[in-house]
N, C-alpha and C positions, 0 to 999 in steps of 0.2 A: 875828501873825508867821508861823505854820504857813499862814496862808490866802496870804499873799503868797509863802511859796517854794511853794505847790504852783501859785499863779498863773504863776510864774516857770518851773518847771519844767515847766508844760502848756505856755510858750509857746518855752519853748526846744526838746523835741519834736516840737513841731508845726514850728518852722523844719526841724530836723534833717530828718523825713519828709516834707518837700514837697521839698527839695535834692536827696536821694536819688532821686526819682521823677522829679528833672530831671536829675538826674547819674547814670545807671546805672552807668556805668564808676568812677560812685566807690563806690559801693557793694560790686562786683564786688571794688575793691582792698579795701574794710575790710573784707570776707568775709574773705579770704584771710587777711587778719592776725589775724584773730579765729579762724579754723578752727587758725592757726599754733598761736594764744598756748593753746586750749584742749588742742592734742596735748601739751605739752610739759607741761600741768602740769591733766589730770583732774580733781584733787581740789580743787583751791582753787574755795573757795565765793563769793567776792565777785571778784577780779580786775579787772581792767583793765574800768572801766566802758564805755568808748568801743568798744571790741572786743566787750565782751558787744550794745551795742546794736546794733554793724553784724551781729554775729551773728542775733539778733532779728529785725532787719530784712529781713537775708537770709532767715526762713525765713517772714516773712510778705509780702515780696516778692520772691517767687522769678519771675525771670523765664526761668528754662530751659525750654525745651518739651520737655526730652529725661529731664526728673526725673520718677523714681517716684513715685507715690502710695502705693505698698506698703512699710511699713515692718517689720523685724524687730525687735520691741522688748524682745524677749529679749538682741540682741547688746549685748554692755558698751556700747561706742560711741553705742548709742541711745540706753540709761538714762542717758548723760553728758549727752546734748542734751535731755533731759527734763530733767534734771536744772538743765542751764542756764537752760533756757527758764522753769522756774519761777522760778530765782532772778531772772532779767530783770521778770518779771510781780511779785515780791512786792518788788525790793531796790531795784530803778531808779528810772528817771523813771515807771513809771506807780502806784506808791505811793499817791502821791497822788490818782491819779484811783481809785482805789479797785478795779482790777485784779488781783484775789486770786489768778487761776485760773492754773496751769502754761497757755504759750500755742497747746498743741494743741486749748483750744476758742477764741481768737482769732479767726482768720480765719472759724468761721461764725458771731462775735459779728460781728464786722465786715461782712460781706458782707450779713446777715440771712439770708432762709432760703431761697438761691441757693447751691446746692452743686455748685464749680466741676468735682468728682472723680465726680460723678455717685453717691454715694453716699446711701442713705438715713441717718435720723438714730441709728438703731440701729445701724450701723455705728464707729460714733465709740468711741473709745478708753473717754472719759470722757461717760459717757450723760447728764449732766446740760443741761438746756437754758440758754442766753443769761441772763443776771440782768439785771435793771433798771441795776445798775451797771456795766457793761459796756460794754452800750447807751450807757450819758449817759456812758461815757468815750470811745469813739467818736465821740461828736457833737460831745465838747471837741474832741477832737483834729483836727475837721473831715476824717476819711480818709473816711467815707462818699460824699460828695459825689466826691472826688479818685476814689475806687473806681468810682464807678460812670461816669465821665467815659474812665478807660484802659480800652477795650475790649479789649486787648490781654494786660493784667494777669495772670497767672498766681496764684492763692495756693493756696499748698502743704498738706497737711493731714496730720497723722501718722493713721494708719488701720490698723486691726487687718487682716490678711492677706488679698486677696481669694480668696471661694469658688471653688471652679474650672467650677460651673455660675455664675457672675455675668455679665454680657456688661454691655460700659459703653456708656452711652450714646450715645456716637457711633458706635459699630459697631449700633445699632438703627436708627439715620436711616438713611432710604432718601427719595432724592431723584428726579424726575422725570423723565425724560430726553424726553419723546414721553407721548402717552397711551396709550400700549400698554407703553414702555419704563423699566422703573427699575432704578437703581443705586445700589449702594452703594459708600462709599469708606470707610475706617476711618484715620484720622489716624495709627494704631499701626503699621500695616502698610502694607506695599506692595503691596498688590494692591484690583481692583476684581470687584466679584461683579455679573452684568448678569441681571436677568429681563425675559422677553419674552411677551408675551401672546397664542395667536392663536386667533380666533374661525371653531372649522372648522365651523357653521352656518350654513345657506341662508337669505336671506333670506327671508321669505313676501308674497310679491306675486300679481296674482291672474291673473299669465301664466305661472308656473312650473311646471315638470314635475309630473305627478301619477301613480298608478298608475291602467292602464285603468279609466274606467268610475267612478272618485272626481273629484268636479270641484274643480276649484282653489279659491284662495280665496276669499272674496268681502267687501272692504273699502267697505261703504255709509257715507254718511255722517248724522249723527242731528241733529248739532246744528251749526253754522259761525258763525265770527265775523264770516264776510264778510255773513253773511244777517241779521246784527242779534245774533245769538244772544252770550250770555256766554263761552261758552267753544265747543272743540271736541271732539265728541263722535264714536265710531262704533262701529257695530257690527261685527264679523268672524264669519264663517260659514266656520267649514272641516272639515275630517276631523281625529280625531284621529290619523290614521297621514299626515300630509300635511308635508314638507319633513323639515328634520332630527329624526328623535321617538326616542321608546324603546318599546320592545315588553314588556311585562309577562306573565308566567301567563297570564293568562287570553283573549291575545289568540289562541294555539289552543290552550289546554286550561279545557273548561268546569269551572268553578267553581275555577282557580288564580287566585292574585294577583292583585291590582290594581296599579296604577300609582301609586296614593297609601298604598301600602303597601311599594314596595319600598326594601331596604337602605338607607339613607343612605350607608353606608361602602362600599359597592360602586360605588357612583356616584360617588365623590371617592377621590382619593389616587390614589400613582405608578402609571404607564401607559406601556405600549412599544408606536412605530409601527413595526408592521413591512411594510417595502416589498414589494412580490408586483410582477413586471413581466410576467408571462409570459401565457400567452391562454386558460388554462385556469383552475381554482379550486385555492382554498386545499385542502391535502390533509393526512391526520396524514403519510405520508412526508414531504411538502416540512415540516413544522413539525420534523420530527425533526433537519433538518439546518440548518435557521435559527438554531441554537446562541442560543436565547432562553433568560434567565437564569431557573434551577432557583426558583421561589416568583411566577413573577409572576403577578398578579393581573388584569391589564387589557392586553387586546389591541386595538389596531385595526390595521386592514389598509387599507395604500393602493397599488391598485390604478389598471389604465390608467382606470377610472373615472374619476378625482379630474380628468384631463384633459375633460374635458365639461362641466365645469361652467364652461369659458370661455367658453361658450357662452349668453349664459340660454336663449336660444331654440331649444337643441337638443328634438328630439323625444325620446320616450321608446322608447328599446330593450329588449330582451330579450339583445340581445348584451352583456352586462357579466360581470366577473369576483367570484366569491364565494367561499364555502365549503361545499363537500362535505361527507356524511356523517364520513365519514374523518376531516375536518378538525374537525370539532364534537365528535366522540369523544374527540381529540386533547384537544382544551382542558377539556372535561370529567375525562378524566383526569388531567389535569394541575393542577386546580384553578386553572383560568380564572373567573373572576366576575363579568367583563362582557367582549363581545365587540360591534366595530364592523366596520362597512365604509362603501364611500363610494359606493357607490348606492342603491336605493330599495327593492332587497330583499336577506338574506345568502343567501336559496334561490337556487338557481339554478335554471336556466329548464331545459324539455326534461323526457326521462325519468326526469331525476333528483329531479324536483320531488315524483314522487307519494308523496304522504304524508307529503308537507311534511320530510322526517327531520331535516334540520338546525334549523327553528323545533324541533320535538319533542322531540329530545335534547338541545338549549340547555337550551327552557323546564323541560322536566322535572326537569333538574340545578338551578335556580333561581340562572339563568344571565340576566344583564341583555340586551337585543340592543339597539342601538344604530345604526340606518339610516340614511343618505344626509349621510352628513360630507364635508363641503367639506378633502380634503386638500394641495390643491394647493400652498399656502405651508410646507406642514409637511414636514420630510428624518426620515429614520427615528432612532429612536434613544428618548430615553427624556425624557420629560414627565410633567407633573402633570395630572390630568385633574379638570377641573368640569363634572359632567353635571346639570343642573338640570330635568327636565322638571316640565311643568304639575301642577301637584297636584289631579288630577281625580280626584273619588269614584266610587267602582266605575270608573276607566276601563280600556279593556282598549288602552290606548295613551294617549300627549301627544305634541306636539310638545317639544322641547326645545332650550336655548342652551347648547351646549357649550362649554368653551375647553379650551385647552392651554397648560399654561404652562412654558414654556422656561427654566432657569436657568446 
């Protein structure tokens, strides 16, 4: 007799929760009548069976997209719907199926181990996991299958308070926009956060600008598919001071630095471009009035330079804009830690050159330099810098693939 009413009751449920999921709006009404009947009368423990279900129902199919996941379960009102929710799980129709648990572990009994609130499993009220019985009442009630069919579906979950360092999972996605461009959109808010990628390094080809007297690249080939061979191979001959590179210690002070030695954290993190348009060099005066933010760590300068490089086939000049002793002092006192420009040297040319002061006073200070950045796509203002050069042993130079990233 007990085996046919709990037959009878698993099949009456199961009509109930397939109706519902075709009738939302009836739902919606039994909500309301059930939210009624619980205000007017907290304490009673069994009540209106029909009301407690569409209660139930509502909280494991919630279809609001506007409802918290954050629950206060201190406030009276909450311990009443725990309170209910268990009596639903121990008194009703799911008795039978053997559903002991108050039905804040429901929805991840049902769901399995897809957590629609982006929550991990420690987060849960009641830290216990899924029981076998649970499970096989789910599979009576045939909702897994129905669950996993409404893409749409919302299930709700009572959950202890979020941390306020927590970020939920759809504020982590970041979507594609371009191969340079990504965005993020956050379902909670209204706004969009956009980053931009830009690669202010020269390509190395074996026509391109060089300093006097360094010969360019030289791209041979070793191995070709067209010639039978498995794969394509080649060898490249060039300077370590040749297109976009970095300057280390040791490239004017004997026995400084290497290049496979320098900082890691000087080379990456926030960076400010700051625009120079004038015909002369960077000066500590002109930095004094550039109102550049007290602590910054990374400067590059773009300069009427960055316009040449529209060029590829420009020759190489000595007319370029740079920075002055003045200006090297500047950033040294000021606790600069890497310094760029967008030609092929930060010395300038002329009388001012002898004695190299600007390499001298950088390197000494154990000051990164950073030569011949492509600025042209880039407006002043403040970036993230990725400066990667080659990891050469004892080098007193690499080339390097800089980027700038715009958020």
């Amino acid at each position: 007799m007990r085996r046919g009413e709990a037959f009878r009751a698993e099949r009456a449920v199961r009509g109930e929760v397939r109706r519902d999921l075709e009738a939302p709006e009836r739902v919606d009404g039994d909500v309301e009548a059930g939210r009624a009947a619980g205000s007017i009368d907290q304490d009673r423990r069994t009540g209106d069976c029909a009301a407690g279900r569409a209660h139930g129902i509502d909280r494991l199919l919630d279809r609001s997209a506007r409802r918290h996941d954050v629950v206060d379960h201190e406030h009276p009102l909450a311990r009443c719907e725990r309170e209910s929710a268990a009596e639903l799980a121990a008194g009703c129709a799911f008795t039978p199926l053997r559903v002991d648990r108050a039905h804040t572990e429901l929805p991840r009994d049902l769901m399995g181990e897809d957590d629609p609130a982006s929550r991990r499993p420690g987060d849960a009220i009641d830290g216990q996991r899924s029981s076998p019985d649970c499970d096989r009442g789910a599979e009576l009630l045939g909702i897994r299958r129905m669950l996993q069919d409404l893409e749409l579906l919302q299930v709700e979950r009572r959950m202890a308070a979020r941390r306020e360092d927590e970020m939920p999972l759809a504020e982590r996605a970041r979507l594609a926009k371009d191969a340079l461009d990504v965005r993020r959109c956050d379902g909670h808010h209204d706004y969009c956060a956009a980053m931009r990628i830009h690669d202010v390094s020269l390509v190395l080809r074996p026509d391109m600008v060089t300093w006097p007297g360094e010969p360019p690249p030289r791209i041979e080939p070793l191995k070709r598919i067209s010639r039978g061979d498995g794969n394509n191979v080649s060898i490249i001959t060039l300077g370590d001071h040749t297109g976009t590179h970095v300057d280390p210690p040791l490239h004017f002070i004997e026995g400084g630095n290497t290049v496979d030695k320098l900082p890691l954290d000087a080379l990456v993190g926030p960076c400010r471009v700051i625009g120079f348009e004038g015909q002369g060099h960077v000066s500590g005066d002109w930095l004094d009035g550039a109102k550049i933010p007290k602590g910054t760590e990374r400067l590059l300068f773009k300069t009427r330079n960055s316009a040449r490089w529209a060029d590829p086939g420009a020759a190489f000049t000595r007319d370029f804009s740079s920075i002055n002793a003045s200006g090297a002092k500047w950033c040294v006192d000021h606790g600069v830690r890497l310094v760029g420009i967008d030609y092929l040297s930060i010395e300038p040319q002329g009388p001012e050159k002898a004695g190299y002061p600007v390499h001298m006073t950088l390197l000494r200070a154990g000051v990164v330099i950073v030569e011949t950045l492509d600025l042209r796509a880039v407006d002043p203002g403040e970036y993230e810098l990725v400066c990667a050069p080659l990891k050469i042993k004892d080098g007193d130079g690499a080339p390097a693939r800089v980027f700038l990233i715009e958020r």
